[in-house]
PyMOL Python script that loads the backbone (N, CA, C, O; Angstrom):
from pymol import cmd

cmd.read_pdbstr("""\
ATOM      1  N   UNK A   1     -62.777  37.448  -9.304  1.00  0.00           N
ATOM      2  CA  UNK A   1     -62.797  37.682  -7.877  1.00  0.00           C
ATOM      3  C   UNK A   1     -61.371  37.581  -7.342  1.00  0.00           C
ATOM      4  O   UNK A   1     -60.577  36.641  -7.385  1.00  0.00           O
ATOM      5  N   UNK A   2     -61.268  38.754  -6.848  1.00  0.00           N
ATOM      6  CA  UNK A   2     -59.554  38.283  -5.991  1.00  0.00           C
ATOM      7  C   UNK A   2     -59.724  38.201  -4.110  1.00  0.00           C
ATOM      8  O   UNK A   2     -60.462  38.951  -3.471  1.00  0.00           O
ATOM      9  N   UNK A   3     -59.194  37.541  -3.746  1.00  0.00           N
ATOM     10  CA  UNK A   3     -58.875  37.714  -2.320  1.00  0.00           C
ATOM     11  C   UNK A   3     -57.380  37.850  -1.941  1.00  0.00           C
ATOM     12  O   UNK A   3     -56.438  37.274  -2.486  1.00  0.00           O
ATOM     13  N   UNK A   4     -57.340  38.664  -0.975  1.00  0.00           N
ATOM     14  CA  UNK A   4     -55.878  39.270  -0.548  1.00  0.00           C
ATOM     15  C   UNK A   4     -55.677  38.623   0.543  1.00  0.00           C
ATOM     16  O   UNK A   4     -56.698  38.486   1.216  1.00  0.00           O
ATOM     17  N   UNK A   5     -54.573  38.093   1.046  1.00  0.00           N
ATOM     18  CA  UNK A   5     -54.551  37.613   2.355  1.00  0.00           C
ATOM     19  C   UNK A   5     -53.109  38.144   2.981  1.00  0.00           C
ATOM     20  O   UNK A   5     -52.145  38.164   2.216  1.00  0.00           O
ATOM     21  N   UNK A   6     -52.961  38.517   4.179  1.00  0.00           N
ATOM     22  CA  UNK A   6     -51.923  39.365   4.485  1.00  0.00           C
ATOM     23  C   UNK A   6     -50.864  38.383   5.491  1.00  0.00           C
ATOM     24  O   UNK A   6     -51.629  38.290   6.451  1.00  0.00           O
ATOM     25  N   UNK A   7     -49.932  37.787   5.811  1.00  0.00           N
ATOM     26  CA  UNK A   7     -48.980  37.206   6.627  1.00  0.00           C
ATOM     27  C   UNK A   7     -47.940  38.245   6.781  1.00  0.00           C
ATOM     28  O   UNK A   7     -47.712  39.314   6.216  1.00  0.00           O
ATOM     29  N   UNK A   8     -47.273  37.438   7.929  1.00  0.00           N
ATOM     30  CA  UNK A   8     -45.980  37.381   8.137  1.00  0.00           C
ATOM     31  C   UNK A   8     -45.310  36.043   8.047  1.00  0.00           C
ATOM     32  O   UNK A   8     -45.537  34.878   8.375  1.00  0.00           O
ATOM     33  N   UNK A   9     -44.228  36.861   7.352  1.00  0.00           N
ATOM     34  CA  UNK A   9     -42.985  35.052   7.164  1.00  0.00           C
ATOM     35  C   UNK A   9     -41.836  34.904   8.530  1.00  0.00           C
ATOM     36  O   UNK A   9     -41.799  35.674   9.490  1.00  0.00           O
ATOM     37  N   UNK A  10     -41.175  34.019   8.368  1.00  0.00           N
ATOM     38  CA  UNK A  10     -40.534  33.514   9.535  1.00  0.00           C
ATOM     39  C   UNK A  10     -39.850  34.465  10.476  1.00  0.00           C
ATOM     40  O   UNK A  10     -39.611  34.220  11.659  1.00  0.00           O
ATOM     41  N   UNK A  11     -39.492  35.821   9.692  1.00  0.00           N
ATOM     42  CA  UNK A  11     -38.658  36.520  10.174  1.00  0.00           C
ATOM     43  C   UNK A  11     -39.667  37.960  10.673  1.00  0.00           C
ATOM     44  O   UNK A  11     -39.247  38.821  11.447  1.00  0.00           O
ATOM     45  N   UNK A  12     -40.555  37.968  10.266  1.00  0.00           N
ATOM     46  CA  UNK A  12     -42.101  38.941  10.650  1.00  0.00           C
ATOM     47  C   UNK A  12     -42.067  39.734   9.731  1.00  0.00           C
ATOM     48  O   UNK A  12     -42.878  40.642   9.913  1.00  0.00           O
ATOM     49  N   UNK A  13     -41.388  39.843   8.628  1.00  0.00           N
ATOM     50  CA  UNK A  13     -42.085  40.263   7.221  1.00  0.00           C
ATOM     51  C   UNK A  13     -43.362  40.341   7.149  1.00  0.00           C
ATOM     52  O   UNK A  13     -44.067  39.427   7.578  1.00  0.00           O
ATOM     53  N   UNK A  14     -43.956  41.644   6.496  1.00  0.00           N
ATOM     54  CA  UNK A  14     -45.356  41.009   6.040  1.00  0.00           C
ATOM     55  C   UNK A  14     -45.003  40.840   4.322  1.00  0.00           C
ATOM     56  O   UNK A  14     -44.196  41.355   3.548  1.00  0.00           O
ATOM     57  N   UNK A  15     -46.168  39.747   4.218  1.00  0.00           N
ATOM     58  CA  UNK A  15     -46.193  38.979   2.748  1.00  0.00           C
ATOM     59  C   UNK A  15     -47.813  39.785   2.447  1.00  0.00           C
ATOM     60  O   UNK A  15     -48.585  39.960   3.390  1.00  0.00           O
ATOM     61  N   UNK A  16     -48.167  40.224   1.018  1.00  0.00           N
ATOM     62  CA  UNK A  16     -49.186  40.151   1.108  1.00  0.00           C
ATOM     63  C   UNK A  16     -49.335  38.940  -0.462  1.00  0.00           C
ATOM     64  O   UNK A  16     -48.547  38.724  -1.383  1.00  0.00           O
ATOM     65  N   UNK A  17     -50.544  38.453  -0.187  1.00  0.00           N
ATOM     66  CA  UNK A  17     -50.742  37.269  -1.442  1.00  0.00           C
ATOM     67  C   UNK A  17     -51.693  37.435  -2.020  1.00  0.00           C
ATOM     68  O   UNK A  17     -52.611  37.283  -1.215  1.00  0.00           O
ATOM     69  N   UNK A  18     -52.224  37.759  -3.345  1.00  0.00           N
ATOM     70  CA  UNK A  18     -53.231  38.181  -3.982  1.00  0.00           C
ATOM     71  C   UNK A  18     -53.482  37.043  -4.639  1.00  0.00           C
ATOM     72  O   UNK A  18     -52.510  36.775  -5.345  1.00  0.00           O
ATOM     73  N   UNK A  19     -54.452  36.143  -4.746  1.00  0.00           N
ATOM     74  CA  UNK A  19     -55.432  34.820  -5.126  1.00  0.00           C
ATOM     75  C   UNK A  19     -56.362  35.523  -6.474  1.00  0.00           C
ATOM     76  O   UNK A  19     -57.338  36.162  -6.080  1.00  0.00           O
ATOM     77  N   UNK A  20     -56.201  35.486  -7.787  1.00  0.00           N
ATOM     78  CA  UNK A  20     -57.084  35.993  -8.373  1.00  0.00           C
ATOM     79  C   UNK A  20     -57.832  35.069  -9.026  1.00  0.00           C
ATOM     80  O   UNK A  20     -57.103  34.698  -9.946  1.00  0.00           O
ATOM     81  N   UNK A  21     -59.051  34.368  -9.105  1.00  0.00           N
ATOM     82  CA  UNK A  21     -59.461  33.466  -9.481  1.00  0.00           C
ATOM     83  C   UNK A  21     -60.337  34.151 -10.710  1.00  0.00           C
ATOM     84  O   UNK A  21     -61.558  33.997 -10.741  1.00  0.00           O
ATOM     85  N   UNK A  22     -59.658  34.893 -11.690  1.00  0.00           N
ATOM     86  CA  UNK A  22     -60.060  35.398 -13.124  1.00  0.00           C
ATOM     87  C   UNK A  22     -59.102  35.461 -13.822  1.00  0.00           C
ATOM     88  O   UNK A  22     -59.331  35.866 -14.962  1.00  0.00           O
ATOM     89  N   UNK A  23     -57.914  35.170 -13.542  1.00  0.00           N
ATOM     90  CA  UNK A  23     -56.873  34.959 -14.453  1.00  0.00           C
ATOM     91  C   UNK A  23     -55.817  33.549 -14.234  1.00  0.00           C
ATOM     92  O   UNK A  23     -55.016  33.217 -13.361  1.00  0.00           O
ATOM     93  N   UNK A  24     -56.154  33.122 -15.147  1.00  0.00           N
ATOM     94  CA  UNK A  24     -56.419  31.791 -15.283  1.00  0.00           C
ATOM     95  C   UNK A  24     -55.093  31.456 -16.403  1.00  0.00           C
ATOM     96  O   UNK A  24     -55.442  30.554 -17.165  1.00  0.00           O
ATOM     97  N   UNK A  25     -53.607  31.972 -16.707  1.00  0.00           N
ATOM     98  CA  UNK A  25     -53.281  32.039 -17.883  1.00  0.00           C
ATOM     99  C   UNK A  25     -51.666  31.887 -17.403  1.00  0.00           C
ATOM    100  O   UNK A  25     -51.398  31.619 -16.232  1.00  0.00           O
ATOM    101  N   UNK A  26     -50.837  32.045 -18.211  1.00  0.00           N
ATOM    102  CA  UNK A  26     -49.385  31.799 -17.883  1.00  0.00           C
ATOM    103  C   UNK A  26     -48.836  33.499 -18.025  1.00  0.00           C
ATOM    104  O   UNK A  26     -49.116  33.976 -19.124  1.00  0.00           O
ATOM    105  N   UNK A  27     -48.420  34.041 -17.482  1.00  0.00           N
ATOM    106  CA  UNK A  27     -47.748  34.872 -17.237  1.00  0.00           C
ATOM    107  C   UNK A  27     -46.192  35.033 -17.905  1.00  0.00           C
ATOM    108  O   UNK A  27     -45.338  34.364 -17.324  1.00  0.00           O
ATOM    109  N   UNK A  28     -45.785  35.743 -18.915  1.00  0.00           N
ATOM    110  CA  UNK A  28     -43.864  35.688 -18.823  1.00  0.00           C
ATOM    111  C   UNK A  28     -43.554  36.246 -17.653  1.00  0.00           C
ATOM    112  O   UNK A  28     -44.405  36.748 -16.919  1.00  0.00           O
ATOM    113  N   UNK A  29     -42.040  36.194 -17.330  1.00  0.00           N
ATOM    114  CA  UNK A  29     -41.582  36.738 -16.106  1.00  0.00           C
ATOM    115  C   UNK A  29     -41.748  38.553 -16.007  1.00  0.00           C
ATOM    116  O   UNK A  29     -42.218  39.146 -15.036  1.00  0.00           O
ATOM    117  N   UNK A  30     -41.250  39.174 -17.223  1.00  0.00           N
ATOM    118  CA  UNK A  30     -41.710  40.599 -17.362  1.00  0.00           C
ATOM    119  C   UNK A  30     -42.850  41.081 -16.532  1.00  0.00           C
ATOM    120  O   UNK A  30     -42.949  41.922 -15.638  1.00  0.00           O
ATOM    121  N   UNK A  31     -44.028  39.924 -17.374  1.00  0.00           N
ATOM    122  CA  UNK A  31     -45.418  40.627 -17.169  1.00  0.00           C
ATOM    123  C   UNK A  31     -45.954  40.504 -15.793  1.00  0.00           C
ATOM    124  O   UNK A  31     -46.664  41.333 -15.223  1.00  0.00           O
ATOM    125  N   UNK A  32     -45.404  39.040 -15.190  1.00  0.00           N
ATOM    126  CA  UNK A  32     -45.589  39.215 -13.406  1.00  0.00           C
ATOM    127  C   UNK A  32     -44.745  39.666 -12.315  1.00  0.00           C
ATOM    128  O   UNK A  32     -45.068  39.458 -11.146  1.00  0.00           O
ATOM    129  N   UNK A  33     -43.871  40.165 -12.581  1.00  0.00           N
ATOM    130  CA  UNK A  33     -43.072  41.408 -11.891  1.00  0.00           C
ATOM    131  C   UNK A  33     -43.647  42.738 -12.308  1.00  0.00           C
ATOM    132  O   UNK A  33     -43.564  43.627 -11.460  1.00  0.00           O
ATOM    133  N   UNK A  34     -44.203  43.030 -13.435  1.00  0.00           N
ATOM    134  CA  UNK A  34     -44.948  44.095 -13.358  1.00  0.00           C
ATOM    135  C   UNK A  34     -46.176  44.217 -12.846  1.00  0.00           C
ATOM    136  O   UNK A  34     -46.445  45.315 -12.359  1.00  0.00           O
ATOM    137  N   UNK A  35     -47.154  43.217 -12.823  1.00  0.00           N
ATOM    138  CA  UNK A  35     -48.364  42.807 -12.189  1.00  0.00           C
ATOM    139  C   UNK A  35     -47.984  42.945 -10.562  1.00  0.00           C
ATOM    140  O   UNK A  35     -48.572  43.712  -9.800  1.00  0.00           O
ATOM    141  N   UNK A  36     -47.283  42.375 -10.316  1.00  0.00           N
ATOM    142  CA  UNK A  36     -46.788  42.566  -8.564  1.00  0.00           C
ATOM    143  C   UNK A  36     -46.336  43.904  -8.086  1.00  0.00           C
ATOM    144  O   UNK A  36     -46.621  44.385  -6.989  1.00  0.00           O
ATOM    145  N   UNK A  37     -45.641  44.434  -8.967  1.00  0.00           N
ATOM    146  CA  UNK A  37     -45.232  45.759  -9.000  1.00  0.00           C
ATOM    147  C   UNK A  37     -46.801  46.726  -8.727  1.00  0.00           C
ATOM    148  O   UNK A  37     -47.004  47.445  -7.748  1.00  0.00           O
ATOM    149  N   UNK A  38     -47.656  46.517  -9.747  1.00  0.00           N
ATOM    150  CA  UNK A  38     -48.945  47.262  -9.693  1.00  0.00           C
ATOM    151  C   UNK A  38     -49.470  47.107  -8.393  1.00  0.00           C
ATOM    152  O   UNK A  38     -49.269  48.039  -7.614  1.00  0.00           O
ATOM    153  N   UNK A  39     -50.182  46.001  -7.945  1.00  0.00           N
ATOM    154  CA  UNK A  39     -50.303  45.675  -6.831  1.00  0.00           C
ATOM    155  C   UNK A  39     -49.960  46.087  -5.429  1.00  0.00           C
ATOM    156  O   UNK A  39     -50.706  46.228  -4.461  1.00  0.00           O
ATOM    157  N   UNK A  40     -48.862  46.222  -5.523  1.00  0.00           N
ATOM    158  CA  UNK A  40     -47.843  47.245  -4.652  1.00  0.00           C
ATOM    159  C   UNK A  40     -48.193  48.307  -4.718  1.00  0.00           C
ATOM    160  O   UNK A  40     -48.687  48.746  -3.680  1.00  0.00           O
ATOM    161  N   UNK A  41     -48.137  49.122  -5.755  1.00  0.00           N
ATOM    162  CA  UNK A  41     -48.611  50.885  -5.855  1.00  0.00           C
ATOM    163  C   UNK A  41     -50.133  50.597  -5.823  1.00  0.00           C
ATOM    164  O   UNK A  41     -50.645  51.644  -5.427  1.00  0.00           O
ATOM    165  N   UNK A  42     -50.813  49.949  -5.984  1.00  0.00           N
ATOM    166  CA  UNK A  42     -52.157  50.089  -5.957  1.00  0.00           C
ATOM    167  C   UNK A  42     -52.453  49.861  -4.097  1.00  0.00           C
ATOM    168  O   UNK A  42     -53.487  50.367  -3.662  1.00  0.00           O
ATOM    169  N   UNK A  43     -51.969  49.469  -3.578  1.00  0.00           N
ATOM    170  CA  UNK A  43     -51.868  48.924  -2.441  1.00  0.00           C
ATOM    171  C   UNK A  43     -51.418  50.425  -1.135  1.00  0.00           C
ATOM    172  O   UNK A  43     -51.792  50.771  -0.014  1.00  0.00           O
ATOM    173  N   UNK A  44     -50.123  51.044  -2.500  1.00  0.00           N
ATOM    174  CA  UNK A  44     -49.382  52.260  -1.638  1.00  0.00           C
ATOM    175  C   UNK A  44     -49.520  53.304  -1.702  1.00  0.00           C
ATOM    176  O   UNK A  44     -48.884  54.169  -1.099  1.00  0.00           O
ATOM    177  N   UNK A  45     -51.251  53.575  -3.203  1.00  0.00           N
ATOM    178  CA  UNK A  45     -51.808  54.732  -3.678  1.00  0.00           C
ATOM    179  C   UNK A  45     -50.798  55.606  -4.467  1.00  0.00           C
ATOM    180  O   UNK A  45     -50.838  56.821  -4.664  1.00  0.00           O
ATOM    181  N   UNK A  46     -49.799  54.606  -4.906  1.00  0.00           N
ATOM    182  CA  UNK A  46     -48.426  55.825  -5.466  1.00  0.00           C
ATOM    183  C   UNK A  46     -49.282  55.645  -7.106  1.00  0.00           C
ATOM    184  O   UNK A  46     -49.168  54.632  -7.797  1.00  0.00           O
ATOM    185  N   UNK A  47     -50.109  56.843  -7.488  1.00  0.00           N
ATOM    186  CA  UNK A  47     -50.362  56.938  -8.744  1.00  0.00           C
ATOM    187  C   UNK A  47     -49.684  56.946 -10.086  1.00  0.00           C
ATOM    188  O   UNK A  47     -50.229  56.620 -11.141  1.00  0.00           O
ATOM    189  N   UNK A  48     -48.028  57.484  -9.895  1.00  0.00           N
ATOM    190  CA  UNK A  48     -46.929  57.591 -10.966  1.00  0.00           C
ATOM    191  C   UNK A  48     -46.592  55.786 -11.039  1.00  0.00           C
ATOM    192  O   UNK A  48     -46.348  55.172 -12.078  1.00  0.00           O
ATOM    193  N   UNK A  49     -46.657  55.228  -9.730  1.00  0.00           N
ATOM    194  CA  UNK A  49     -45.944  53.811 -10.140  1.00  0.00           C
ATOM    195  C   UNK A  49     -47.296  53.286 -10.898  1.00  0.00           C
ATOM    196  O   UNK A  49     -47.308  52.794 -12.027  1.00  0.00           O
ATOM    197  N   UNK A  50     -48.078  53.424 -10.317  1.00  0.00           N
ATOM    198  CA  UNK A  50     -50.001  52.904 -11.306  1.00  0.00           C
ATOM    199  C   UNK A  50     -49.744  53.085 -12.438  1.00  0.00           C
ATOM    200  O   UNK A  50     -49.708  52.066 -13.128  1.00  0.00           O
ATOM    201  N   UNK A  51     -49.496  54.234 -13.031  1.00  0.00           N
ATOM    202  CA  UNK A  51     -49.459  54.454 -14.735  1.00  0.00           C
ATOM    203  C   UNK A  51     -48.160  53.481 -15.418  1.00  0.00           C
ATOM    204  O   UNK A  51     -48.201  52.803 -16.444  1.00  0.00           O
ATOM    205  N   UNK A  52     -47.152  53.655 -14.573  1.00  0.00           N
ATOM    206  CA  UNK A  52     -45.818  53.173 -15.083  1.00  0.00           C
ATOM    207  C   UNK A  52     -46.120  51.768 -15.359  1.00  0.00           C
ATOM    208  O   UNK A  52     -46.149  51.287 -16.492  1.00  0.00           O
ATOM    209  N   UNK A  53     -46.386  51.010 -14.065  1.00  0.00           N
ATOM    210  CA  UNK A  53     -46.661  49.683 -14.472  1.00  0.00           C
ATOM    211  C   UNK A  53     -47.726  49.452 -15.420  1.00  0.00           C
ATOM    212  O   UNK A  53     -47.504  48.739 -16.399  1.00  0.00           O
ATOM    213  N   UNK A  54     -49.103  50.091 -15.195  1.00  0.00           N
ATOM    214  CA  UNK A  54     -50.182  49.459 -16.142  1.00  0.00           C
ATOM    215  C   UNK A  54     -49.564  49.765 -17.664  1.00  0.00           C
ATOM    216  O   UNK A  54     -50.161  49.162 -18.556  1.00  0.00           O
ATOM    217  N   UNK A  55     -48.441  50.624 -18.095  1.00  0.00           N
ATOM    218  CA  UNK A  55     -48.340  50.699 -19.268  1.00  0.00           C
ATOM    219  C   UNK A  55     -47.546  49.916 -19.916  1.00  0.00           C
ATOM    220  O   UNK A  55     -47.452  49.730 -21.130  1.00  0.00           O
ATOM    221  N   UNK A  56     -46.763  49.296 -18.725  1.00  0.00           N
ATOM    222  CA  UNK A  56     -45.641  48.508 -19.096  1.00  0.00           C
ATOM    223  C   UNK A  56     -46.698  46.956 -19.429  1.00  0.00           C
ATOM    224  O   UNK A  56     -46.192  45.998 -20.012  1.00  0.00           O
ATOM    225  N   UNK A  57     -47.699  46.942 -19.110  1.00  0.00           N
ATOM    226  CA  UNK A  57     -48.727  46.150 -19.063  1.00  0.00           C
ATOM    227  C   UNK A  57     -49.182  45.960 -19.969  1.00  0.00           C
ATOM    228  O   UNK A  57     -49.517  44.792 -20.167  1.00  0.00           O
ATOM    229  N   UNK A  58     -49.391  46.734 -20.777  1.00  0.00           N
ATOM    230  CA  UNK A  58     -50.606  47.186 -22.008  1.00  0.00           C
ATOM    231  C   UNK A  58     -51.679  48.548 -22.080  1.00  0.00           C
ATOM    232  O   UNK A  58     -52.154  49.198 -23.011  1.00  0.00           O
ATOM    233  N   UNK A  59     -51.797  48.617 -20.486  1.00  0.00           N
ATOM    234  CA  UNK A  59     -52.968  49.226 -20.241  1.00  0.00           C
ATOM    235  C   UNK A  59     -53.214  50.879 -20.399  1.00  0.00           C
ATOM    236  O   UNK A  59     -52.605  51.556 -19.570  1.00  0.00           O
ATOM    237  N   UNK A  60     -54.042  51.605 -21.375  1.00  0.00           N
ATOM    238  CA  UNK A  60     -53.940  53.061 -21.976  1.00  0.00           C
ATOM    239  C   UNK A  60     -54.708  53.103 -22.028  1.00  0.00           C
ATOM    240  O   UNK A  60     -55.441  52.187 -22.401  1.00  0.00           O
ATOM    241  N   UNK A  61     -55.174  54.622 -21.555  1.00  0.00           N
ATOM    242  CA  UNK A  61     -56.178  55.259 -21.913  1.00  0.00           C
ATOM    243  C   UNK A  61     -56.526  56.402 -20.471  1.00  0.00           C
ATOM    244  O   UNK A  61     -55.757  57.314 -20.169  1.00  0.00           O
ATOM    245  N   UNK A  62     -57.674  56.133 -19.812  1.00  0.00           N
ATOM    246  CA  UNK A  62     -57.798  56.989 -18.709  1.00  0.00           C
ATOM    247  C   UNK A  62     -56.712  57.068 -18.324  1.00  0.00           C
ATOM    248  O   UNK A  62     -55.757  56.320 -18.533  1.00  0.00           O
ATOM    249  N   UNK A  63     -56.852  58.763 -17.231  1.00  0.00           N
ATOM    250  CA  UNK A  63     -56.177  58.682 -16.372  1.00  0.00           C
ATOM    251  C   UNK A  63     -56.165  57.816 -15.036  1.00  0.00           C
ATOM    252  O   UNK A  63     -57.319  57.700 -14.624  1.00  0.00           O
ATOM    253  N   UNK A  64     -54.970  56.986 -13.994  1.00  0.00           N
ATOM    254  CA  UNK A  64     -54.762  56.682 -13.213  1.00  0.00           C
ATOM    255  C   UNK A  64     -54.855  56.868 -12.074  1.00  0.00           C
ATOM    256  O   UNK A  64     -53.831  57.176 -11.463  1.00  0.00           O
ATOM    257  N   UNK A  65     -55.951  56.765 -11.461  1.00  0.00           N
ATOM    258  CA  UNK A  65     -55.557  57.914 -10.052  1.00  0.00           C
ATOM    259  C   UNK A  65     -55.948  56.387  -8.876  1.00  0.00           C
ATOM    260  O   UNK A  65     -56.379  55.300  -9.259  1.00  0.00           O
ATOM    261  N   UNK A  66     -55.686  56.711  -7.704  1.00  0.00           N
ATOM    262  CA  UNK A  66     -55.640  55.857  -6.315  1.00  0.00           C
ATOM    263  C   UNK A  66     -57.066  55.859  -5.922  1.00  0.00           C
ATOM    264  O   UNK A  66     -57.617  56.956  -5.826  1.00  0.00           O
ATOM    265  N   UNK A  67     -57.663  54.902  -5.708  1.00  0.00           N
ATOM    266  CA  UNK A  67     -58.819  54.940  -5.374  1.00  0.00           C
ATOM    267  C   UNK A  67     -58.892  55.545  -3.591  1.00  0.00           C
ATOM    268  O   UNK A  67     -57.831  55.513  -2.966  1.00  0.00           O
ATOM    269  N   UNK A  68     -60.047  56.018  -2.943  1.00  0.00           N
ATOM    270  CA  UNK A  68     -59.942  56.147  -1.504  1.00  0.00           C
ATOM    271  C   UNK A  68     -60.850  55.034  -1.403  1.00  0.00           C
ATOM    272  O   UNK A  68     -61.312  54.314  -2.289  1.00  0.00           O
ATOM    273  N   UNK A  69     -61.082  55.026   0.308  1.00  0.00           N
ATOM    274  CA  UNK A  69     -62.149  53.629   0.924  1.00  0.00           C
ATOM    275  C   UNK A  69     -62.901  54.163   0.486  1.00  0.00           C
ATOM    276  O   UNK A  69     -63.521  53.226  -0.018  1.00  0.00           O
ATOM    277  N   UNK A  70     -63.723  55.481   0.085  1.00  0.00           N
ATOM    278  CA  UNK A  70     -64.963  55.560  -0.478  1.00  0.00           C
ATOM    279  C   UNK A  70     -65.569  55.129  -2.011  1.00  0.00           C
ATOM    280  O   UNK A  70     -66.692  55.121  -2.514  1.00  0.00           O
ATOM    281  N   UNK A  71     -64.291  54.799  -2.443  1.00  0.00           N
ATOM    282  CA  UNK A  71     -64.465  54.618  -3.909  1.00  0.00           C
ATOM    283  C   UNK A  71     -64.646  53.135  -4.165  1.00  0.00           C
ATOM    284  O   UNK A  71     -63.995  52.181  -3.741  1.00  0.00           O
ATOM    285  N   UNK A  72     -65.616  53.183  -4.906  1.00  0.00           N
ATOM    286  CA  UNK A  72     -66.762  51.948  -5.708  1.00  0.00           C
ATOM    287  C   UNK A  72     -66.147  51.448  -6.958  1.00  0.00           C
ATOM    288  O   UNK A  72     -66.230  50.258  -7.262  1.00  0.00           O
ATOM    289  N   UNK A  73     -65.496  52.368  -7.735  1.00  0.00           N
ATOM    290  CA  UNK A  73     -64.687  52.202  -8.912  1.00  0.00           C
ATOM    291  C   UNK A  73     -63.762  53.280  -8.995  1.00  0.00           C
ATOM    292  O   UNK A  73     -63.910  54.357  -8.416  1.00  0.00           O
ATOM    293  N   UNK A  74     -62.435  52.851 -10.012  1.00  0.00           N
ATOM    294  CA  UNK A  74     -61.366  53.700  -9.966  1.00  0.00           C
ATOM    295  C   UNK A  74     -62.228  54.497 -11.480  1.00  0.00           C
ATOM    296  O   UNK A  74     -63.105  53.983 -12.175  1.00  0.00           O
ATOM    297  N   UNK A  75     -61.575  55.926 -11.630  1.00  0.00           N
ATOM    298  CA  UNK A  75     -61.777  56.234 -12.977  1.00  0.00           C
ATOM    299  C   UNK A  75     -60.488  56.452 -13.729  1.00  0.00           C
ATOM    300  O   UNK A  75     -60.514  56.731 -14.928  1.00  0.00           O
TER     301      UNK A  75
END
""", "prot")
cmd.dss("prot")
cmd.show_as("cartoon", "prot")
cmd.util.cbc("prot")
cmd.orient("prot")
């Protein structure tokens, strides 16, 4: 389960903070700058940064595409 929660910091930045309570594990620095990175394009629907990061990730196979609000699952 993740929850997103959206702020602003002192200066009115917005922060967004993603809480994922399914990953439970230590991260290297690589792999959570790329995880944040995803997040971001998943967030900005930029599909080229989606593939880039999930591969830098591990992640192969389907294609990548941006989900819309109508979508239930990505394919």
């Amino acid at each position: 389960m993740s929850i997103v929660f959206v702020s602003r910091d002192e200066h009115g930045k917005v922060e967004l903070i993603l809480l994922d309570h399914g990953l439970y594990d230590y991260l290297n620095d690589r792999d959570r700058v790329s995880l944040c990175q995803l997040y971001k394009a998943i967030i900005l629907h930029d599909d080229d940064l989606m593939k880039q990061y999930s591969l830098q990730l591990g992640v192969h196979g389907k294609k990548i595409n941006a989900c819309t609000d109508t979508d239930i699952f990505c394919s």
